[in-house]
N, C-alpha and C positions, 0 to 999 in steps of 0.2 A: 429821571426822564423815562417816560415809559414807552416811547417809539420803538418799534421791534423793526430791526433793522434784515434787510438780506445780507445774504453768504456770497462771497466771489463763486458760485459756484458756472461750472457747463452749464446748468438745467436753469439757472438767470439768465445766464447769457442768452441764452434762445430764448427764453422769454420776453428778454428786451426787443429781441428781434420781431418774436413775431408780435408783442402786442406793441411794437411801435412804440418804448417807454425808456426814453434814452438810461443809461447809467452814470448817477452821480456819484462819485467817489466821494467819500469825508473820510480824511488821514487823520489820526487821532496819534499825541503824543501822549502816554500816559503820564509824567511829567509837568507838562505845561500846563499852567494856568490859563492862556487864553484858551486853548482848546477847552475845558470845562465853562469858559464863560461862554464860550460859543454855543455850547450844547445847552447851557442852562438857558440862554436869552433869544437865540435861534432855532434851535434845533422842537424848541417844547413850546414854541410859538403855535398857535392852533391853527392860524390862516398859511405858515410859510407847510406845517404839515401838511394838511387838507392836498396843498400844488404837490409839495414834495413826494406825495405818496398815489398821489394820483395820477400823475403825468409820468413819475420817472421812476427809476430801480434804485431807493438810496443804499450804499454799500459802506458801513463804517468800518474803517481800514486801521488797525494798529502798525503803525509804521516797520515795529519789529518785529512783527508775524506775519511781514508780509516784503521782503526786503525788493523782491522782482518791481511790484509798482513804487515803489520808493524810487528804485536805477530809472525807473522809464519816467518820473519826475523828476529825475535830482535837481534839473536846472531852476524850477521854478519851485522848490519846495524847499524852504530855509529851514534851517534848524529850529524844530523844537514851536514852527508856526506850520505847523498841516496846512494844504491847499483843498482847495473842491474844484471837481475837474466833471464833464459830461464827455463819454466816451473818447478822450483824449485829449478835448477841448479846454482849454485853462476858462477858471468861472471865477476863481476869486479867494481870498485869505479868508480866514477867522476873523481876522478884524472888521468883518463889514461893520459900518455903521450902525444901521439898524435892520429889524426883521423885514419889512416894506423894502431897503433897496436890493437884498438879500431875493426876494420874489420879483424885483424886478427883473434881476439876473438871469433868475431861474426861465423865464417867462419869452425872457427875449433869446433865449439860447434854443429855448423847445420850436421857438417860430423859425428858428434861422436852420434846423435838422428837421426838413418835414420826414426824411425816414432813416433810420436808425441803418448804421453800420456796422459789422463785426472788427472792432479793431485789435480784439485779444484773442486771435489764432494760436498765437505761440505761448503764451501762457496758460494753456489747455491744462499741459499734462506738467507742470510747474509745481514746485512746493505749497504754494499758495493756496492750493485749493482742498490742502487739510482744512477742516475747520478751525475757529479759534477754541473750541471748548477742546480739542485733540492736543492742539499747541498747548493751550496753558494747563489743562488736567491732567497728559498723561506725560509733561515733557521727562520727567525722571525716566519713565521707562521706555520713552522715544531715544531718549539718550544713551542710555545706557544700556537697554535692550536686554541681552540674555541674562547679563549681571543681577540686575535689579530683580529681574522675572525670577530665576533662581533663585537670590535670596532669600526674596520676599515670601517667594512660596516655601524654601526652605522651612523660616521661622515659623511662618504659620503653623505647618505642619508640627509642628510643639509645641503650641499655643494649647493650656489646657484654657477649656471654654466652661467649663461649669464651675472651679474654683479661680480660675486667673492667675498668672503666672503662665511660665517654661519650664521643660522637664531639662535635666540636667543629664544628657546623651540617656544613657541604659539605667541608669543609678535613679531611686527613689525621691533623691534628696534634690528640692527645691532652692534656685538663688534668686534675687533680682538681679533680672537681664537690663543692668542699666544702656549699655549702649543700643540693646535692641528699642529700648523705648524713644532713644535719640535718635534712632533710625527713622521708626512710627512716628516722631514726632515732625519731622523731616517730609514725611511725604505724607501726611497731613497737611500741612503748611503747605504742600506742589498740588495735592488735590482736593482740599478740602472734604475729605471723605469720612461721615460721622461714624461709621462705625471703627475706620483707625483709630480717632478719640475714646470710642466706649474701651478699644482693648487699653489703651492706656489706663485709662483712670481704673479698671478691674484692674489692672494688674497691680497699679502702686495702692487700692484699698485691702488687696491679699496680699502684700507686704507688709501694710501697715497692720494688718491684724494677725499674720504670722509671724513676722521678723521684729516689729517691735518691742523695744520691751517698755510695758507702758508701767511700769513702776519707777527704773531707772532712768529713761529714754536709750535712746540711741537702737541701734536695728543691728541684730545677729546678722553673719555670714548667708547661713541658709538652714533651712528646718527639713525634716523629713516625712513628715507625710500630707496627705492628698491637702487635705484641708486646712493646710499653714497653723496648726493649732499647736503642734510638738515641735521643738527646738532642735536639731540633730547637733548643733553649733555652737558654743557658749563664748566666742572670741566675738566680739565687735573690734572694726578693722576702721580704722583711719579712710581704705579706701572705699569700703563698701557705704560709710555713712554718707561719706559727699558726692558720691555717685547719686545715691538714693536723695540726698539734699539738693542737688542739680536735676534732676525729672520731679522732682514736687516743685522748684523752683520756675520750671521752662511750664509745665502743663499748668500751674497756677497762672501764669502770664495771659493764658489762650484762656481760660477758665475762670478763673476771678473768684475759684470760690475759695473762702475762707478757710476750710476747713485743712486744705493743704495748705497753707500759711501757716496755720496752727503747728502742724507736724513740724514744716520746716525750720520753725522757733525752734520747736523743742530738741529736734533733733545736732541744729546747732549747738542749743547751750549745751548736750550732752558733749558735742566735742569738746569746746571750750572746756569745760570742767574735769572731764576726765581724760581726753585725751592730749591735751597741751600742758607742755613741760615748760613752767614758768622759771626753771633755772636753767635751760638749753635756749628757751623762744625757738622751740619749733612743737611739732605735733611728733608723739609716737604714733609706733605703728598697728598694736593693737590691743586688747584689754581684755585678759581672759575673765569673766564671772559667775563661773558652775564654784559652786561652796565646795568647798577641800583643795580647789587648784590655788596653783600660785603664779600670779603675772612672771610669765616664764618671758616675755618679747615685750622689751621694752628699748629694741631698736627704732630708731626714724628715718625710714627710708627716705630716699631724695628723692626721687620719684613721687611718694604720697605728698610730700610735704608741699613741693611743686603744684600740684593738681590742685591739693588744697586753698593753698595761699591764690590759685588764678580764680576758683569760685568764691573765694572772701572779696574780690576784690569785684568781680560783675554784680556781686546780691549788695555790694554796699549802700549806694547810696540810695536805689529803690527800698532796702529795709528796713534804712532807716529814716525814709521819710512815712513807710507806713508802721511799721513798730515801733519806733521810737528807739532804736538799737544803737549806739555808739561805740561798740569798739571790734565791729567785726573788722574793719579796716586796720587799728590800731596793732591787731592781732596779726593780719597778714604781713603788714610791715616790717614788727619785727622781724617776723619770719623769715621773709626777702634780704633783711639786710645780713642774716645770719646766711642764709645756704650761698648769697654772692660772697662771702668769703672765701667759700670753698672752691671756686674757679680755681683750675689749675691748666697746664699743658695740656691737658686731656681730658678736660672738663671736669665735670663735678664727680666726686666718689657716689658708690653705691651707699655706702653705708655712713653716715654722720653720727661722729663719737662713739664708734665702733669697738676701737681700739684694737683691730686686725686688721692685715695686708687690705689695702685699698684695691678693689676694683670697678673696674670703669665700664659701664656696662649702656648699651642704646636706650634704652629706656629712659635712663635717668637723662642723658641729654636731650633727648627729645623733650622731656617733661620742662626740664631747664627753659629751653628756646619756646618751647610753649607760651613758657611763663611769663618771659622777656618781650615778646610781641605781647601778651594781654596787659602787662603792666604799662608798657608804651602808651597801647591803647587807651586802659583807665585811668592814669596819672597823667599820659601827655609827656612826662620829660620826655626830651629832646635823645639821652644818656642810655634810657634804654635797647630804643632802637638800632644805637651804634654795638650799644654789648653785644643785642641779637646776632647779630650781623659778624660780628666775631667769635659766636658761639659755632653760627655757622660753619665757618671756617673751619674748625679746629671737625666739626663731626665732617665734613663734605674731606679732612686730610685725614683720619684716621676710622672713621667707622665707613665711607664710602667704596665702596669696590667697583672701581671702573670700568674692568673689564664686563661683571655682570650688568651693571646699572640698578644694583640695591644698595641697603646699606645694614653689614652687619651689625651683630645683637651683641658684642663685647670685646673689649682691649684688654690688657693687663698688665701689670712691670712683670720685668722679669730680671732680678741684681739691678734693680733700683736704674733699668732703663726700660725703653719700650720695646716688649715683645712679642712675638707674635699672635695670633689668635689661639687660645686656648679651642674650640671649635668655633667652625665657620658656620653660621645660622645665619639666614634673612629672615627676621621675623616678620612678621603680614602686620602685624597690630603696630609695631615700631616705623616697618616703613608706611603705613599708611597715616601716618601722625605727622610723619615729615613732609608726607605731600600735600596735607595739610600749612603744614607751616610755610613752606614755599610757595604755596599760590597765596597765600595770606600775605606773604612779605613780599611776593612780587608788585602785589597794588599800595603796600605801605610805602616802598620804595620808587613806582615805579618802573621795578627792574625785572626786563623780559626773561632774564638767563635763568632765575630762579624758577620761574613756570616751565622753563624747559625743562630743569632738572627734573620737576616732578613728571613731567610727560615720558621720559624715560625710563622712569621708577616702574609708572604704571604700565608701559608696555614691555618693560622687562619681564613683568610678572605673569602678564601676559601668555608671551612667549617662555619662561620657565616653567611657567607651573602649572598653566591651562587652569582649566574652570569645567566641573562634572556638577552634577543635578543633587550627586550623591556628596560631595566635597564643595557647596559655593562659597565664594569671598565673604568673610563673615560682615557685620554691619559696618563697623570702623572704617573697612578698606571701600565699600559699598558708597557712602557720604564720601571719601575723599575723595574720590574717582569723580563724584558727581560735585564735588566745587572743584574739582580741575576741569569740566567739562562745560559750566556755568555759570557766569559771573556774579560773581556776590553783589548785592550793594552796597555802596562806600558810602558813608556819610561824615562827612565836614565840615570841622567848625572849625572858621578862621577868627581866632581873638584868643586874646590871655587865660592863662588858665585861672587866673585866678579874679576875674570878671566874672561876677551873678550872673550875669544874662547867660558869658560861657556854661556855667555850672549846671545853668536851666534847662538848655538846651540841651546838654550829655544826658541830662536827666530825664528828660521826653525823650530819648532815642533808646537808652536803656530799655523803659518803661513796655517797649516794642519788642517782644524774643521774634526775629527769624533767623534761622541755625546759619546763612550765609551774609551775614552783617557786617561790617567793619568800621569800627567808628576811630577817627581823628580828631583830634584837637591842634590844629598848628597857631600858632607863634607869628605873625604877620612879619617881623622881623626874623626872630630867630632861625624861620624854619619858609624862608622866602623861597630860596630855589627851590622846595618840593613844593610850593604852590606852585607856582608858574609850570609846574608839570603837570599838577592834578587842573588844575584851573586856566590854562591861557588866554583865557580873552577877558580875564580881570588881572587888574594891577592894582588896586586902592580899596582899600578893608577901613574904614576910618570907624567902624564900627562893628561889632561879632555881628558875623554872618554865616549862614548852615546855608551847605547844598546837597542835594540828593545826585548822588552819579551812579552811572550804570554804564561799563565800559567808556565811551566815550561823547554820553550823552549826561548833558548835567543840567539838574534841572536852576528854576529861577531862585532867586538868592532870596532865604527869608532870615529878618533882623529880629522876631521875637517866636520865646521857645513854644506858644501853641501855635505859632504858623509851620513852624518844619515839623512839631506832631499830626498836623491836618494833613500838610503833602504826605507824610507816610503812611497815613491811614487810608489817602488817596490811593496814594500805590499798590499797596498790600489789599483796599481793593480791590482794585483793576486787575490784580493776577488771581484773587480767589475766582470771580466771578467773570462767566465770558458774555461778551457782546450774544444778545440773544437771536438768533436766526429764525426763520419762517418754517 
């Protein structure tokens, strides 16, 4: 539709006035289907334009950018069906009939106001009269304000620009900044900003030609000098590969181009082959290959293995229906089913087949609970969800400090009972993972107390540790902060897990990376009461069915997997691009 719409602004309003050109409101649910039909079959009508744009001030309203005229409609404005209204006057639904009775409307309304009123005094100086391109471009840093502005310029500020990459504080030596790139990738995705995409993809093409190693595969630690050509690092790490595997994975999604596809192959199989321990089934933790060393670390942390096994399980079934790949899945399973052995009172150990005193450290159960919500997520049992929820438990009674409202970085036995903290740390990267997992399992569950806990977290830190220009919240704590502050979207699939269509449909939402996602699969039976919480105004699924929600709006039910890919490409969209203004 190419109508170029006005702004709620002061400077309409008086223009309504003085040229006599009432204001038509059109509420728009980005969501709904009838609205899109309406815009496609009314709005781009050539004879309802010509009236509409010549008689009157059309003002196309996003309901949730605009919540003031939503209140001052509620009565006549159903969910999910926008009204059109002339300067307070009710005009009619989306559903009109056709364009002709749509202009008769219009027509018989302009006769019945020979002169135009000011009826929005008080909503002068009201939120609403940001722009929409403010609301949906800059909301990270609307949001988050100092935090973001710091960080952001933080990183930049060590952003090398002619080779690509981050400097590593004072030192020579170069790493991939995986989370800054999940960061970048993040508010991309908020702004659509092409040059945040060019830093990305420089930065992972000077890893791939500094950190690579394109004889054996797989990608060193970090190298030391300017132009990623020298090695400083002869350890490839368990953690650094699938960090680096997970940003080829997320900027391919946005990008499509093959050539990180390539890497990301490669890079897998170098796990699989040299880093997985097919008489443990889990992954070590790193691989020394300078000639005359000897694999001195052939521990497996719990921690990496976690991480690991949660990105085998998001790249599966997109991998393999474009590689042809069959056993990244089979590989993370095992792996799953070996480190849930290891649950204890106190969760999981640090170290797996160590063979020295066990301890119990934040990390590792963070990474645990991680795991436990993305396995839910991907597989759907029912079994996960409940473990999460008990892994919970066990870090909210022993690593949580109430009186702070953080949560420390390690337990330990002490004579084979629990004893006290060896030192007290709040780590920023550990608790920012958990305020992750809290508002994440707050919409898996439903359950309000979990988002509380994280709002605590984050204004403990707050008020503990303050925030300078010179010290900001590094990226991790940065994104959490900003989906405690921002609703993800939930997406829902009511039918069996083991129904094509179900499979189809996980598989078209996948296919989609936005960093605050959440995808379900429930169970019509097994998993009825958390329907009726995600869902209340349906009761009967007699068929898989996907819906799009966002807080408390949910969009219309679609029964095959390219209709809920269409609503989401709707959506995603509607938040890149803003309603264009005069």
């Amino acid at each position: 539709m190419d109508t170029i719409f006005f702004q709620p602004t002061k400077e309409n309003w008086e223009r309504s006035i003085r040229e006599n050109r009432p204001i038509v409101f059109i509420f728009q649910d980005k969501l709904c289907t009838h609205c899109r039909s309406f815009a496609s079959t009314m709005l781009s009508n050539p004879d309802v334009q010509q009236v509409l744009f010549s008689a009157f001030i059309p003002i196309f309203l996003d309901v949730y950018a605009y919540p003031e005229f939503v209140d001052r409609y509620s009565e006549i404005l159903e969910p999910r069906h926008p009204i059109h209204s002339i300067n307070g006057g009710f005009l009619g639904k989306c559903t009109n009939s056709s364009p002709q009775r749509f202009l008769r409307n219009l027509k018989e309304l302009k006769r019945l106001e020979p002169q135009v009123q000011d009826q929005f005094q008080d909503l002068y100086g009201s939120h609403s009269f940001r722009t929409v391109i403010l609301e949906n471009y800059q909301k990270f840093h609307e949001k988050l304000d100092l935090i973001a502005e710091i960080s952001l310029s933080s990183i930049l500020r060590g952003y090398d620009r002619i080779f690509g990459g981050w400097k590593f504080a004072v030192s020579p030596l170069k790493f991939h900044p995986s989370a800054t790139l999940e960061f970048l990738l993040l508010l991309f995705h908020r702004s659509r900003d092409e040059q945040l995409l060019k830093m990305i993809i420089h930065t992972l093409n000077a890893s791939i030609t500094g950190l690579q190693d394109s004889n054996v595969g797989g990608f060193y630690e970090f190298c030391s000098n300017r132009d990623w050509t020298e090695v400083g690092s002869y350890q490839k790490t368990i953690k650094n590969n699938t960090a680096i595997a997970m940003n080829l994975f997320h900027t391919y999604q946005i990008t499509k181009d093959r050539k990180l596809l390539t890497v990301l192959h490669e890079t897998l199989d170098f796990i699989e082959k040299n880093l997985w321990d097919d008489s443990k089934s889990l992954f070590q933790t790193a691989l020394l290959t300078h000639m005359g060393e000897k694999l001195i670390n052939e521990l497996t942390l719990t921690e990496n293995n976690c991480d690991t096994i949660c990105f085998y399980l998001e790249v599966k079934e997109i991998l393999e229906e474009i590689l042809g790949k069959q056993n990244y899945f089979r590989k993370a399973i095992k792996a799953l089913n070996v480190v849930n052995k290891f649950n204890s009172e106190f969760g999981l150990p640090h170290l797996l087949y160590n063979g020295i005193e066990d301890q119990f450290l934040l990390r590792d159960q963070v990474a645990y609970l991680n795991l436990l919500i993305k396995a839910y997520s991907f597989i759907g049992k029912n079994s996960y969800l409940q473990r999460a929820e008990q892994q919970l438990d066990i870090v909210m009674k022993y690593y949580f400090d109430r009186k702070i409202e953080l949560f420390k970085d390690r337990t330990a036995f002490e004579n084979r009972d629990f004893g006290p903290l060896r030192k007290v740390l709040y780590p920023i990267l550990e608790n920012a993972r958990m305020v992750e997992n809290l508002v994440t399992l707050s919409y898996l569950t439903s359950n309000p107390t979990y988002r509380e806990i994280a709002t605590r977290c984050v204004a403990s830190y707050y008020s503990n540790f303050g925030i300078s220009r010179d010290a900001p919240y590094p990226p991790e704590f940065v994104i959490a902060n900003q989906r405690l502050v921002e609703s993800p979207i939930e997406l829902l699939i009511i039918g069996a897990k083991e129904d094509l269509v179900v499979q189809r449909m996980l598989l078209e939402m996948k296919k989609i990376y936005e960093p605050f996602k959440i995808i379900q699969q429930l169970d019509p039976k097994a998993d009825r009461d958390l329907i009726s919480k995600k869902i209340p105004t349906r009761n009967h699924f007699q068929q898989p069915t996907a819906f799009v929600k966002i807080e408390n709006t949910i969009s219309p039910p679609a029964f095959y997997p390219k209709e809920i890919s269409k609503i989401l490409h709707t959506l995603l969209e509607a938040i890149k691009y803003d309603v264009r203004s005069d």
